[in-house]
N, C-alpha and C positions, 0 to 999 in steps of 0.2 A: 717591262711587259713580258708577260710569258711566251711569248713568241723570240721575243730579243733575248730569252735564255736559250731558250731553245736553239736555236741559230746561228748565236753570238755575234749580232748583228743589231746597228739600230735602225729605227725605221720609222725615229720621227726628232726633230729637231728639238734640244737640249739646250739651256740656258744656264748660265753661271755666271756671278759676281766675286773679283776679286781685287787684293788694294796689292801692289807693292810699289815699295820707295815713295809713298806719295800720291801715286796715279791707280785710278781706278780702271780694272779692265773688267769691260765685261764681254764675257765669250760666247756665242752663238753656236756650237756643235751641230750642222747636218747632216742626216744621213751619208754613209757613204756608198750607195747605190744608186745606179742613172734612173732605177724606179721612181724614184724620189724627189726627182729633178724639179720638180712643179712645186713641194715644200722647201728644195734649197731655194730657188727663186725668190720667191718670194721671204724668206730667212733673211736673204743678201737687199732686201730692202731696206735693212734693218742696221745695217752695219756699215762700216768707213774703210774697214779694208778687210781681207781673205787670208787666210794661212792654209795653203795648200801641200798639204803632207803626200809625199808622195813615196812608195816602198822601195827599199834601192836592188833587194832583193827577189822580187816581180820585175820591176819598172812602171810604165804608166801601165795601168790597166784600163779595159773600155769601158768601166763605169769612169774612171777617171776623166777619160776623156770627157764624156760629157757633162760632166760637171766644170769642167775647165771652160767649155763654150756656155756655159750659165752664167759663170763669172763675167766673162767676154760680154754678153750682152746685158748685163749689168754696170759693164763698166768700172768693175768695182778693183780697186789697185791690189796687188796679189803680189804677197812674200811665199816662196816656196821653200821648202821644208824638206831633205832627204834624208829619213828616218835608217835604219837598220843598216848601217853602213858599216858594219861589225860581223855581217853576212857575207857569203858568198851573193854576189850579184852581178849586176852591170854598170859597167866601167863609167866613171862619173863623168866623160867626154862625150858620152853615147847619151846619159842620161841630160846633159846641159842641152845636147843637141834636138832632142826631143820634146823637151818643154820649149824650145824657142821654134818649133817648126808647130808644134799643138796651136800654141797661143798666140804666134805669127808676131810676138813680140823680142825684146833683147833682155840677156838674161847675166847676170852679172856675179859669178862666184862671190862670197863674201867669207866663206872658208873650205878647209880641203882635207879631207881624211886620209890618215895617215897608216897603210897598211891594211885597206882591209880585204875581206873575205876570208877570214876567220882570223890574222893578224892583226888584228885591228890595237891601235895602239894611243890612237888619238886624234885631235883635228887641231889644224894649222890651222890660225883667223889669218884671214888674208886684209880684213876690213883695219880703217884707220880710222883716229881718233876713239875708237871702243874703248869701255872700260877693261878689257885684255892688253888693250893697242894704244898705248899713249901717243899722243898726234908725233909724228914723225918717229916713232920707235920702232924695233925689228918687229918681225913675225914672233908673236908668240905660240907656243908648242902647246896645247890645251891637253897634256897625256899625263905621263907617269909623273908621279909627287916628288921621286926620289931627285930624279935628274931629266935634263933633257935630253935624249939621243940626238945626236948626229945625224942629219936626215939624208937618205940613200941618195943617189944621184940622180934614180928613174923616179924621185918625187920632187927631187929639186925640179927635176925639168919640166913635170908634168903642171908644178905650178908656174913656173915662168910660163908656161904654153897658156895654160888657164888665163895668168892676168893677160899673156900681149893678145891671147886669142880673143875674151872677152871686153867690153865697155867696163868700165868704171863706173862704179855704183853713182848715178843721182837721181836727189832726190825730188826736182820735178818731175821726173821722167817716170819716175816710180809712181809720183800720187798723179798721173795722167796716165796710168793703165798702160803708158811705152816700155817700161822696163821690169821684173822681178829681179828683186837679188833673191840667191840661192845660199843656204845653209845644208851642210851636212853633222849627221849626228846620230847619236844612237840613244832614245829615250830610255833604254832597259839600263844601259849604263850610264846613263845622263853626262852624256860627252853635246855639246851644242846644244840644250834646252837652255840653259841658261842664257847664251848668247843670241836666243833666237827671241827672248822675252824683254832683253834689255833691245834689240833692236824694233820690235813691236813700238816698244816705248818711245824710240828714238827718233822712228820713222812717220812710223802709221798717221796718217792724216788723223787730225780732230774732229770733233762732230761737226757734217758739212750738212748745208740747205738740202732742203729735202724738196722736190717738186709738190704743187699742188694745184688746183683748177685756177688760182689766181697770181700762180711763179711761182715762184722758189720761196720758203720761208726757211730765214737764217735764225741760225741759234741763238743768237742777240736779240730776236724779237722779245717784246717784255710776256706778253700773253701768253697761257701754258698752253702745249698745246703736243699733239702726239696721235699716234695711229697703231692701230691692232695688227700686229702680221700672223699673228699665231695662237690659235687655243685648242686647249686642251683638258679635256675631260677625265677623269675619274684617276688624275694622280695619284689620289689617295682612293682608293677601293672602299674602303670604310664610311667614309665621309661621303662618298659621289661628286665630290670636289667638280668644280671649274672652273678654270684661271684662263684670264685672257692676256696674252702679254704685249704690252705696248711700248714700243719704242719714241722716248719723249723726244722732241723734236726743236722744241724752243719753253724758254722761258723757269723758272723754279718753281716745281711742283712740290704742293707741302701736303701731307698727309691733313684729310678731311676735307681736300677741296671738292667744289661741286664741278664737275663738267658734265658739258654736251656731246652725248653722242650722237654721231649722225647719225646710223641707222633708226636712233630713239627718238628723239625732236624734245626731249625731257632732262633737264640736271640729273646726272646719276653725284651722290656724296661718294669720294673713293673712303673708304672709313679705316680698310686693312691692304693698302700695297705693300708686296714682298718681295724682298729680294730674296735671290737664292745664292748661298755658297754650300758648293755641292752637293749633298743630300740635305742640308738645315736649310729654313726657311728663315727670315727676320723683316719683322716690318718699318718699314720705309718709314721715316719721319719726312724725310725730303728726297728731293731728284733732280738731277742737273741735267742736260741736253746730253744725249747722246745715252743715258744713262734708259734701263730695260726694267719695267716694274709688273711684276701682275698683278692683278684684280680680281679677284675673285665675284662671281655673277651667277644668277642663274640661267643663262641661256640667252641676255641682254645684249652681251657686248658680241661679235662676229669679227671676221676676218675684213679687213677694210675699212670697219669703222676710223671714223676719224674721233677724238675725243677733244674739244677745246672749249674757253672757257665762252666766246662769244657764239660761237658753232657757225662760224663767217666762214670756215676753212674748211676746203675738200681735199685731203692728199690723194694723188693719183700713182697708179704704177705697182698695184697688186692686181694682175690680173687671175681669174679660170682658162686654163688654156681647153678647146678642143681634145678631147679624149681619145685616145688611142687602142682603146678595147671596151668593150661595150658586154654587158651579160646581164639576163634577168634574173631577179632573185626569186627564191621559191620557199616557200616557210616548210619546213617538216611538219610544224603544229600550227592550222590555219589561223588556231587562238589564238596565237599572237600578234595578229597585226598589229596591234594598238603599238606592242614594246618594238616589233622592227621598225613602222611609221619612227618614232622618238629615233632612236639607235641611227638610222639615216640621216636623220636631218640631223644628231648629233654632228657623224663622222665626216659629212659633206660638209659643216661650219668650220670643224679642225681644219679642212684641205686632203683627209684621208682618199676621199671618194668625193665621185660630184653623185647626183640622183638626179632620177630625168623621172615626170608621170606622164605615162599617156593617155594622149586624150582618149584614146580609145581602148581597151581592156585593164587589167587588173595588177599585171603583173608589173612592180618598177624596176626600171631599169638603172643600174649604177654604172659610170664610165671612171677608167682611169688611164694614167700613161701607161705603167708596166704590169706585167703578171703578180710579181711581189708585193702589190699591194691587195689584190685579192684576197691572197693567203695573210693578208693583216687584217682585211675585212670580215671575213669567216672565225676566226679566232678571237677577235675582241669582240664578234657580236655573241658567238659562246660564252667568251670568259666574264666580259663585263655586262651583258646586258642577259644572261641565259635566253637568249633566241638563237635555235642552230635552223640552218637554212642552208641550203645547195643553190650553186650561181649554175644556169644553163645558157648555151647559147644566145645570143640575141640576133634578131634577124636584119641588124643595122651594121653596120661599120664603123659610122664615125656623127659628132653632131657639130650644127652651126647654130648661131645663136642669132634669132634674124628680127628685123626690124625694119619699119619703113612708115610710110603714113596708114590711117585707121584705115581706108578704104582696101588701099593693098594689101593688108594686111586679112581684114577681114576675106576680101576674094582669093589669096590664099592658102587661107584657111579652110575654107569652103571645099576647095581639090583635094586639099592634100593634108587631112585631116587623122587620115591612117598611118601618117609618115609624123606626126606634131605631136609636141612634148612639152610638159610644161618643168624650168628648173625647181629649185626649193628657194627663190625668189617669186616664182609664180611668170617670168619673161619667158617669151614661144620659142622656141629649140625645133628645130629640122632633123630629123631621124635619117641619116642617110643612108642608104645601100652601099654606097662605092663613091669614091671621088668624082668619078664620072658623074654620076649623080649629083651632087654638088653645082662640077658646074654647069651641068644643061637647065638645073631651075636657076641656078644664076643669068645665065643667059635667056630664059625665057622670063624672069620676071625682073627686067633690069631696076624699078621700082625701089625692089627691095635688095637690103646689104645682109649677106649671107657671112657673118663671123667668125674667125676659130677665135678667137679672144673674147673675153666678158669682164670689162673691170668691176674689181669687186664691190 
């Protein structure tokens, strides 16, 4: 996007398929901004476990942080990754001790860079049985070709400190969200990529159940079946492309099958699923569990949709969170509503934005978690939709998404009609002023359930 030149930043969640030795991975890329945290979320619906790159050269930063408590409440098992180790930075004691106070988990060295902060010379595996580390063999030196040096005495020690001071890598412990192992490496010299790829393989849990309104359905189920976490619009500029991309969930998907999607109540034929290895597209003949295909749709398929062949199944656990800044849009060219209405409802289906209408006046309002997507919302409504528009204040804070029986609902409504909004599902939205606010109609209208959550 032209925003993510500009910036050199991403700022929306990335997909790839790749095969080695056998094993198919396919990689889900997040943003890496806490902006975004409501598209990694839901990303991590999608996936069996995390690769959490972290700078050795910075250290954690506070976007990282909050992405680390994303994973956390996903639950989702997490190999950590210390990049740029060939930097002056902080000292890998400091950084072990950080991730395990972040994550409030145990954190287990699996190798150990030798020299760095512009020394940098190479990385000790520490791990056993690896294809570096024959089961019960020395340390191997992963540095220079020529010969191995002799390793200093303030590295011998630091790694005996390393292993008695850390646990020993296991592997329950790891796919129960108790443990990361940790890798150091430098991806510009690709010292540790390789070892971090063979333990993905090694480790990383396989496609696990995935919840739904009726339990868990396991990847052994026979019937296909899978859910939307993510789409995305006008990939291709040219085309006005829209692809929805579904994480298959059980069963073997064969290219031309008919499913049900929920939001539809209708057989969609998938005719053209793609996979992507990295800029090339190639279509899917077939799809195994755990495996990411898109779809290409006109505006059909949405975030949440469930897709299966009986349409018996609801997957749960995509949710809209409550919005954390709130602003009206305002058109420069009144003529366009027609293209910003479309452009909204686009960005709000991606996860970009949510849109609220009110019930009362003209102007709609869009909420998001961070500022950085703002400045994603004004630029792609220029770039891709030519509608430029200014975001002004809004005179709310924050919304709930509220619900309860018809009566209550309607009485209400009736008060509080200047504060109510409807989403781009058409469900009533509470415009709040202030948290305060929140809860005193919660407390005067105990009737009804006042939200920050909306499953999708």
């Amino acid at each position: 996007m032209k925003i993510e030149q500009q910036r050199g930043i991403s700022v929306t969640s990335s997909v790839m398929t790749f095969e080695r030795d056998g094993i198919t991975f396919n990689l889900l890329d997040t943003p890496g901004h806490e902006d975004f945290s409501e598209d990694t979320y839901r990303t991590l619906t999608a996936v069996d476990s995390a690769i959490m790159v972290i700078d050795a050269a910075k250290g954690i930063e506070p976007q990282t942080r909050k992405l680390f408590e994303v994973c956390r409440l996903r639950s989702v098992p997490i190999i950590t990754f210390v990049n740029k180790v060939d930097r002056e930075g902080r000292p890998c004691f400091d950084l072990l001790d950080e991730v395990a106070d972040m994550l409030a988990l145990d954190v287990s060295p699996q190798s150990w860079p030798i020299g760095m902060g512009g020394l940098f010379e190479g990385i000790l595996d520490l791990s056993t049985g690896s294809a570096s580390r024959p089961e019960g063999g020395s340390r191997e030196f992963l540095g220079k070709v020529d010969a191995t040096p002799a390793l200093p005495d303030e590295v011998t020690e630091e790694v005996e400190l390393a292993q008695a001071g850390y646990p020993e890598f296991d592997l329950d412990a790891y796919r129960s969200g108790d443990l990361t192992p940790v890798y150091f490496g430098s991806a510009l010299k690709n010292f540790g990529v390789t070892e971090l790829i063979e333990a993905i393989a090694r480790h990383a849990p396989p496609p696990r159940p995935q919840p739904s309104e009726a339990g868990e359905i396991a990847p052994e189920r026979d019937e296909v079946s899978g859910f939307i976490f993510k789409v995305q619009a006008n990939m291709d500029p040219q085309h006005r492309d829209r692809i929805a991309f579904m994480r298959l969930v059980s069963g073997t998907f064969k290219r031309g099958m008919k499913l049900t999607p929920s939001g539809l109540g209708k057989p969609l034929a998938v005719h053209s699923p793609i996979l992507f290895f990295a800029q090339d597209r190639e279509i899917a003949d077939t799809a195994q569990p755990g495996d990411i295909i898109g779809i290409p749709n006109h505006g059909t398929l949405r975030v949440g949709d469930t897709l299966s062949e009986k349409n018996e199944i609801r997957f749960t656990g995509l949710p809209n969170f409550a919005p954390e800044i709130l602003r009206r849009v305002v058109l420069k060219d009144p003529t366009k509503t027609k293209q910003l209405r479309k452009a909204l409802d686009d960005l709000s289906e991606e996860g970009v934005i949510q849109v609220f209408y009110p019930e009362i006046g003209a102007q709609w309002i869009v909420g998001v978690v961070g500022q950085l997507q703002l400045d994603v919302l004004v630029s792609r409504l220029e770039a891709e939709y030519k509608v430029e528009a200014v975001l002004e204040m809004a005179p709310f804070d924050t919304a709930r998404w509220i619900s309860g029986s018809d009566a209550a609902l309607r009485e209400f409504t009736d008060f509080n009609k200047a504060n109510l909004a409807r989403d781009r599902d058409g469900h009533a939205v509470f415009m709040a002023k202030s948290a305060w606010d929140v809860g005193y109609q919660q407390e005067k209208n105990p009737d009804l359930t006042f939200s920050a959550t909306k499953e999708r």
